[in-house]
C-alpha positions in Angstrom: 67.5 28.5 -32.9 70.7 28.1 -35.4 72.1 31.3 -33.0 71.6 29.3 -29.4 73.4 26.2 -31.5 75.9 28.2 -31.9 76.4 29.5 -28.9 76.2 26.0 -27.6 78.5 24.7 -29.5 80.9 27.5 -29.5 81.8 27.6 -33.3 80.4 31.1 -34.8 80.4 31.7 -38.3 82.5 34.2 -40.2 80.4 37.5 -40.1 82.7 39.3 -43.6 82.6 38.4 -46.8 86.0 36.8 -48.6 86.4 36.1 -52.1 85.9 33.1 -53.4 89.5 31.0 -54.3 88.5 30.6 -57.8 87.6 34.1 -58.5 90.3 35.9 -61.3 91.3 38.9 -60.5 94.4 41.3 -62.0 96.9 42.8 -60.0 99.7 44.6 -62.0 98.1 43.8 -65.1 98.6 39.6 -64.8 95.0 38.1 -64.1 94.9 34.7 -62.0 93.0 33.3 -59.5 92.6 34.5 -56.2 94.3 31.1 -55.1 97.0 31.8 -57.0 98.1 35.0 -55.9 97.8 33.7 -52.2 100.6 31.6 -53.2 102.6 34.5 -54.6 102.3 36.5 -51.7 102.3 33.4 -49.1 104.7 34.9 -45.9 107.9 33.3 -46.1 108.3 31.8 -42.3 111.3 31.2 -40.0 112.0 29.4 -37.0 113.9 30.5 -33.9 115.8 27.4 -33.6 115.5 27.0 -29.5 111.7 26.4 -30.5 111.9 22.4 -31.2 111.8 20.1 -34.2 107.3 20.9 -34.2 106.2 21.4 -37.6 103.0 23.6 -39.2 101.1 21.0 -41.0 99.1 23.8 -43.6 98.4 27.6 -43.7 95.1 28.8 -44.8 93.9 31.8 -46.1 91.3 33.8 -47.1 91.0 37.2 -49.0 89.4 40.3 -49.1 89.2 43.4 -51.9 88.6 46.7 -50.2 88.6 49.3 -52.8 92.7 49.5 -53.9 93.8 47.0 -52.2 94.0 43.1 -52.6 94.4 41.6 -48.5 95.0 38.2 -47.7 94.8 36.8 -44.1 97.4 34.1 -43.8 97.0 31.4 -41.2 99.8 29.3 -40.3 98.0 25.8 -38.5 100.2 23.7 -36.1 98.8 20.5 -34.3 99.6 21.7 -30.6 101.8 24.1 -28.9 104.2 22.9 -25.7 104.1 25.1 -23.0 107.7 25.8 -21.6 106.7 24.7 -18.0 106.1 21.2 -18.5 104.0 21.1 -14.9 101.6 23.5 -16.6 101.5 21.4 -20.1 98.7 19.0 -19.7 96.5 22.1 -17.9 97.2 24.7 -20.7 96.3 21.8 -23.6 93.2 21.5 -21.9 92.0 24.5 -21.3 92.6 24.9 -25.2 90.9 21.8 -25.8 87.8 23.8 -24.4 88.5 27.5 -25.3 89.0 26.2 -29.5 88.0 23.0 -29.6 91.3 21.0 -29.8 95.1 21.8 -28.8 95.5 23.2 -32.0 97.2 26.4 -32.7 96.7 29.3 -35.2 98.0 32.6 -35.5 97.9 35.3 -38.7 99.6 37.4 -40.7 98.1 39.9 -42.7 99.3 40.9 -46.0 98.0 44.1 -48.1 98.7 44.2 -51.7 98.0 47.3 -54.3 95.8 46.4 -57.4 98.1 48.4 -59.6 101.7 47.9 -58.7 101.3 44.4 -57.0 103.4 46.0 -54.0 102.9 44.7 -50.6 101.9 48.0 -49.0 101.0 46.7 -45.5 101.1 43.7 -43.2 100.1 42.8 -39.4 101.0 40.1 -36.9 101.0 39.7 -33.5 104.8 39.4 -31.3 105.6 39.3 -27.9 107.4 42.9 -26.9 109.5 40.8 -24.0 111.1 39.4 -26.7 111.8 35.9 -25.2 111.4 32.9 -26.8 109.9 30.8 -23.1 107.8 33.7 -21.7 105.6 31.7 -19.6 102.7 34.2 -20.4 103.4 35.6 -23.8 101.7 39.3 -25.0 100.0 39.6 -28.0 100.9 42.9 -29.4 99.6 43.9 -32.9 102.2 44.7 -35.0 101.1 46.9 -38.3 103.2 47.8 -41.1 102.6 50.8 -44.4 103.8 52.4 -47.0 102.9 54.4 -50.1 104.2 54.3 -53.4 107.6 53.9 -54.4 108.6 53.8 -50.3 111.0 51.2 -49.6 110.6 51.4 -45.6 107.6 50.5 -44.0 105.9 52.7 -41.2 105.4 50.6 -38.1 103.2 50.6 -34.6 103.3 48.2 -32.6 100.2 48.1 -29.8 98.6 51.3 -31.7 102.2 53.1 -30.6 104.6 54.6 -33.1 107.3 52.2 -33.5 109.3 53.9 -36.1 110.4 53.4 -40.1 112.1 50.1 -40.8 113.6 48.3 -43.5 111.6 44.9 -43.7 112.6 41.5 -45.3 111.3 39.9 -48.1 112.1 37.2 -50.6 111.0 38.7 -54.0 106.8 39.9 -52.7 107.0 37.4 -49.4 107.2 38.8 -46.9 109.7 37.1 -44.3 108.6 36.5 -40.8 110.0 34.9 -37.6 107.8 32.1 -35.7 109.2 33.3 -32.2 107.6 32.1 -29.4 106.7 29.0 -28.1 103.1 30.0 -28.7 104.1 30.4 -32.3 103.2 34.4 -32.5 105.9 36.3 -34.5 108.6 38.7 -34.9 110.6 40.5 -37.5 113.0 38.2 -39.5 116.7 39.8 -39.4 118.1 36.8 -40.7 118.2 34.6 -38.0 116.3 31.2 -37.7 115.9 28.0 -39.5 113.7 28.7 -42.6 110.1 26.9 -42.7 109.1 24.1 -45.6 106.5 25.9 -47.6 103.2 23.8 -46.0 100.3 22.8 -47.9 98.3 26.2 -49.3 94.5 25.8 -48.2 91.4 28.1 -48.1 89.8 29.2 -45.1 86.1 27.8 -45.9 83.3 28.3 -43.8 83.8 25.1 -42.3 86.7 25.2 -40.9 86.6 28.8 -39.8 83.5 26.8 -37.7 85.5 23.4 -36.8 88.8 25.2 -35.6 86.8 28.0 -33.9 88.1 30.9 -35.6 85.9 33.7 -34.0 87.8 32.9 -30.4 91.3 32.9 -31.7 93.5 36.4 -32.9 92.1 38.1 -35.5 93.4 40.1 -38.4 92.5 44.1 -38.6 89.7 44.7 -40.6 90.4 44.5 -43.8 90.5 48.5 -45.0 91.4 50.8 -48.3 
């Protein structure tokens, strides 16, 4: 019965286990709460400026622990997104309204942090290869960054293909990212844009992975070692 309600209703629970917020844990030898590290290692966002004064209003997170590695899934939560064609508009919001619930929009950014150095080792998000800001139909590409110890370049594929070594910006252990679309997916930050108030920090509990239908929406890689 609770599995047909759910089906009904569209809102599916998460089906992994994340740590709880309050949990300590040490990375690099300083212990804190798994809350607080999320706001160490919170992404760092810009803006392409041709995108409009619209505003994310929080970013949740969760985290996982596989073996070496500390991963937090970021989510950065906006109230709507304006579809370039403003004919389409008012059809696009409501087929959102339906597919997730509301008009709202959320998209991730993984970040993958070693136990022992506190490094970010790894990251994914998802960026439009046509590189255009108004695409009318925008791809969502997975874009997944490594390294190993004492690298300073990460290893990149974008799509599952080889995408080459890069240099990749960060302020101190955030990672720096590009809100580039009107869909609000992302893109490397090379030091363009209009840099993103830090928004309110809040955990992804089982309720509102539920009430903003986080099954249907992009999803992070699975969390690995």
């Amino acid at each position: 019965m609770a599995r047909i309600n759910e089906m009904f209703t569209r809102k599916f629970h998460r089906n992994y286990e994340v740590l709880n917020p309050d949990v300590a844990l040490t990375v690099a030898g300083e212990t804190a709460s798994v809350a607080t590290m999320a706001e160490q290692y919170a992404p760092v966002f810009f803006a392409d400026p041709r995108l409009g004064n619209m505003r994310p209003d929080n970013l949740l997170f969760e985290a996982q622990s596989p073996a070496t590695r500390l991963v937090f899934n970021y989510y950065l939560s906006w109230k709507d997104e304006i579809h370039p064609n403003p004919v389409m508009n008012p059809l696009y919001r409501g087929f959102r309204s339906v597919v997730y619930g509301s008009a709202r929009d959320i998209e991730f950014v993984q970040v993958a942090v070693s136990f022992k150095s506190g490094e970010v080792r790894g990251f994914a998000f998802e960026r439009d290869p046509s590189g255009r800001h108004d695409h009318p139909n925008p791809s969502h590409a997975l874009v997944q960054g490594v390294r190993t110890k004492g690298e300073k370049q990460f290893t990149v594929t974008v799509a599952g293909k080889t995408h080459g070594a890069m240099n990749v910006q960060f302020d101190d252990q955030r990672l720096c990212i590009l809100v580039a679309t009107w869909n609000h997916i992302y893109d490397f930050y090379t030091g363009d844009g209009i840099q993103l108030a830090d928004t309110p920090l809040k955990f992804l509990s089982d309720d509102l992975y539920k009430k903003y239908y986080m099954a249907r929406r992009s999803r992070p890689p699975v969390a690995g070692n």
